[in-house]
C-alpha positions in Angstrom: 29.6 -4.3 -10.9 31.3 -7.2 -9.7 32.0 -8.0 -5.7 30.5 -5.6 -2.8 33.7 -3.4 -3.3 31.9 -2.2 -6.4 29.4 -0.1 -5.0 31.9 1.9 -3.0 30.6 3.7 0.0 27.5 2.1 0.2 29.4 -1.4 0.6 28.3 -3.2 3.6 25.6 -0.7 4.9 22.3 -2.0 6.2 20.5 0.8 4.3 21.9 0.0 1.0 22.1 -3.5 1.3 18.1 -3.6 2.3 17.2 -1.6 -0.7 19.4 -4.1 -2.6 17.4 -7.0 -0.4 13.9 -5.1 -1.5 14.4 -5.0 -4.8 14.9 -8.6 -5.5 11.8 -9.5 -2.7 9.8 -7.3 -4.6 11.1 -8.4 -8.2 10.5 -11.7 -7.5 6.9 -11.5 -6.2 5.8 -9.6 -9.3 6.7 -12.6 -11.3 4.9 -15.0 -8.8 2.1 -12.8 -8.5 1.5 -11.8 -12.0 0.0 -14.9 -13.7 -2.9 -14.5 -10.7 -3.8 -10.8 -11.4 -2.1 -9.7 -8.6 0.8 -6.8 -7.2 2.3 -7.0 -4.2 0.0 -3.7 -3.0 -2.7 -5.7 -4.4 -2.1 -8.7 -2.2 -1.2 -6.5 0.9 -3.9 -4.4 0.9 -5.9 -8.1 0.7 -4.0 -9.0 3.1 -4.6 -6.7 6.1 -8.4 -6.6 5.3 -8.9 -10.2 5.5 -6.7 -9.7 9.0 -8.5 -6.9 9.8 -12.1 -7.0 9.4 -13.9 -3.5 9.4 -10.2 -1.7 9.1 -11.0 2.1 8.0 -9.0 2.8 4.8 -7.4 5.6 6.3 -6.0 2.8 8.7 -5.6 0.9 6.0 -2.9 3.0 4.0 -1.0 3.9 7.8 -0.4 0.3 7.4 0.4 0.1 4.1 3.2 2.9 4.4 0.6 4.9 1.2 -1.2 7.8 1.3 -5.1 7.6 1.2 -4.7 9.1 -2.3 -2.7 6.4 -3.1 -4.7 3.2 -1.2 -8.0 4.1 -3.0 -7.1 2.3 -6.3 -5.8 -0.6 -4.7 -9.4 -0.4 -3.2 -11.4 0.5 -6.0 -9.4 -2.6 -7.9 -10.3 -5.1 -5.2 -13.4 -4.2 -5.0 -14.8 -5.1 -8.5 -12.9 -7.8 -8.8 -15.5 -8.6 -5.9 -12.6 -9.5 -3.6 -13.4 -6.4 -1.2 -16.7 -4.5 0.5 -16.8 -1.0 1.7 -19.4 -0.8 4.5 -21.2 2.2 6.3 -19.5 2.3 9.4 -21.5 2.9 12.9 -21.7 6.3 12.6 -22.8 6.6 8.9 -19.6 8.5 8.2 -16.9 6.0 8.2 -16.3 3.7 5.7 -14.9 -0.1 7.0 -13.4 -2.5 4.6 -13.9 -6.3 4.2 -13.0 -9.0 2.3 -15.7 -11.3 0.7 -16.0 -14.7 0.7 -14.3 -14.4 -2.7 -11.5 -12.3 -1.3 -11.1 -14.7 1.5 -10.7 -17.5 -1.3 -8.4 -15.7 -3.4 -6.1 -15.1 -0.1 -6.0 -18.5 1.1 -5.3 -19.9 -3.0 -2.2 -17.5 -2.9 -1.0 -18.7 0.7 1.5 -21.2 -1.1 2.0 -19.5 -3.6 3.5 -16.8 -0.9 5.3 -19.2 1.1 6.8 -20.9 -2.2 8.1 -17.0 -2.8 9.7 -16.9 1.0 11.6 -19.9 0.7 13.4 -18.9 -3.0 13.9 -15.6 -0.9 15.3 -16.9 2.7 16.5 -20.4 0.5 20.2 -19.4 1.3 19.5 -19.1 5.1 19.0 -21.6 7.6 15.4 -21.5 10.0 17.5 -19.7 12.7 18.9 -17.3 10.4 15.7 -16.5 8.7 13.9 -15.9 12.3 17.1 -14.0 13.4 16.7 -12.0 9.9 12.4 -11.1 10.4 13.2 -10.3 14.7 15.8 -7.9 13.4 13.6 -6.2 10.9 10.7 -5.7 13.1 13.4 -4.2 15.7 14.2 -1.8 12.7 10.6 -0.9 11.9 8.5 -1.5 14.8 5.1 -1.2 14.8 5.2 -0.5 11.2 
């Protein structure tokens, strides 16, 4: 497609040029992910567990951006692997979520892996560019 004139009126918009920016992130943590028997939904919904002890799912996918139709798999996967307990909440009728010791392990082996992923992704930006880059992106999607 050659130079950004190629991909005519969506050259040099933020929306387009974030889904072009999304699809390489993404890409590229599949292949770093994969060997580990992990997705990126896999290691988010990790993720925010072992952040948030005793999140409800239904808090849970919000976070995510999913459905709860759509979080339970990723659940139901994490949780035989053993890297992820449902609980009885306080009041019998909600469910909390927590990551095992196992889950905790698995989170802190892939922490380099991770960062090894954000520096081939931000490796063309300097420190102040890629803090410029996240601030902005928060600013675009707060409290998402």
């Amino acid at each position: 497609m050659g130079g950004p004139g190629g991909h005519g009126l969506l050259a040099g918009t933020v929306s387009y040029g974030l889904k072009r920016a999304y699809r390489r992130v993404i890409r590229d943590l599949e292949e770093a992910l994969r060997p580990h028997g992990f997705t990126p939904p896999l290691l988010a919904a990790l993720s925010l567990v072992g952040a948030n002890p005793g999140i409800a799912p239904a808090h849970l996918a919000e976070a995510m951006g999913h459905g709860r139709s759509r979080a339970a798999p990723l659940l139901d996967r994490l949780e035989e692997r053993g890297l992820l307990e449902r609980r009885t909440g306080a009041d019998r009728r909600s469910l909390e979520l927590h990551a095992t010791p196992a889950g905790l392990d698995a989170l802190g082996r892939l922490r380099p892996l991770l960062d090894a992923h954000e520096g081939r992704i931000t490796g063309g930006l300097s420190a102040a560019e890629t803090q410029a880059l996240a601030r902005l992106l928060d600013r675009l999607a707060p409290g998402q």
